[in-house]
C-alpha positions as CSV (number, residue, x, y, z in Angstrom):
1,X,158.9,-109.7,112.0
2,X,157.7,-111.0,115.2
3,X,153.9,-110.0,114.6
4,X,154.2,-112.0,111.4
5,X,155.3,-115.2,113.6
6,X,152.9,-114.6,116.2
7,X,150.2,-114.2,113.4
8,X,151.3,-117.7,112.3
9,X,151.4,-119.6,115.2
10,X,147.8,-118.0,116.1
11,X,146.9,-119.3,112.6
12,X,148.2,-123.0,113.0
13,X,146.7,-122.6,116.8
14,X,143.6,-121.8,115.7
15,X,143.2,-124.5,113.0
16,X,143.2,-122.1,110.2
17,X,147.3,-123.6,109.4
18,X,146.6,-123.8,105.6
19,X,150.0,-122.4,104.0
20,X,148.7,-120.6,101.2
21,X,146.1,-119.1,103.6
22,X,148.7,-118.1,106.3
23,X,150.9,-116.9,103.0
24,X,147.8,-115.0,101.5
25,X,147.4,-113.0,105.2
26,X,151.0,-112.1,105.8
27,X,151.5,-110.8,102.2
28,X,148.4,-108.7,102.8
29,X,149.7,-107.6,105.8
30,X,152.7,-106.7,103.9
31,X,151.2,-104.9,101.2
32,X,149.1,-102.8,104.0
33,X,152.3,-102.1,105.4
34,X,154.0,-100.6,102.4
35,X,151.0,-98.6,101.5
36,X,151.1,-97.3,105.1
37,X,155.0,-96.7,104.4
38,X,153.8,-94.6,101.8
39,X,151.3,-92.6,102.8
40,X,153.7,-91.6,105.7
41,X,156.5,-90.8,103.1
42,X,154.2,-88.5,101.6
43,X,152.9,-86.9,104.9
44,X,156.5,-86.0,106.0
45,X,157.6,-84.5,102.5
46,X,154.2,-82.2,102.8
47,X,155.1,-81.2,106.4
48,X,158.3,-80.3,105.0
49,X,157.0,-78.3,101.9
50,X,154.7,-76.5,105.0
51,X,157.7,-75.9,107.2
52,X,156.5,-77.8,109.5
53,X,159.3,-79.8,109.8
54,X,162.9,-79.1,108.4
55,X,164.8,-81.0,106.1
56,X,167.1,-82.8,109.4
57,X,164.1,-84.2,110.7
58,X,162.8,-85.4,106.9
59,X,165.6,-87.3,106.6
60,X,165.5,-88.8,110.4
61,X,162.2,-89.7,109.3
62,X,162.7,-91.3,106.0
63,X,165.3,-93.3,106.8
64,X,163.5,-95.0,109.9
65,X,161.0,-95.7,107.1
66,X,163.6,-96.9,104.5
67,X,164.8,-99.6,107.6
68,X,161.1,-100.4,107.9
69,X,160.7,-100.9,103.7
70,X,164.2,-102.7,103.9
71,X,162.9,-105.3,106.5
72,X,159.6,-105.9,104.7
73,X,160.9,-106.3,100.8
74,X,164.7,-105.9,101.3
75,X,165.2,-103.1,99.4
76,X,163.6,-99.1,99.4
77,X,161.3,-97.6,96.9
78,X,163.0,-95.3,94.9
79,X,161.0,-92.4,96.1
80,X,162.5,-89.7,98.2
């Protein structure tokens, strides 16, 4: 949350302030950050198919990512 202020001020700083462009950046941003959120979700579930991980650590793991999903959207996909 603070990288999406900082990215704001920088914006309004830099004369780029325009709303829906500042808007248009930080829901990209967001979006980039779900997909990331997902691609890790399906990293962690592979490891665990491998044995790589066990099923403690998968679930250590998934829920740092649900907090992550939670403070993005305010709710978690309904994966997992």
């Amino acid at each position: 949350m603070a990288l999406d202020y900082e990215e704001k001020l920088l914006a309004l700083q830099s004369g780029e302030g325009d709303d829906a462009q500042a808007a248009n950046r930080l829901a990209r941003r967001r979006d980039l950050t779900l997909a990331l959120i997902a691609r890790k979700r399906s990293t962690i579930v592979r490891l665990r198919d491998e044995r790589a991980i066990d099923d403690t650590v998968l679930r250590q793991i998934q829920a740092e990512l649900d907090a992550e999903e939670v403070r993005l959207v305010g709710t978690p996909s309904a994966e997992g």
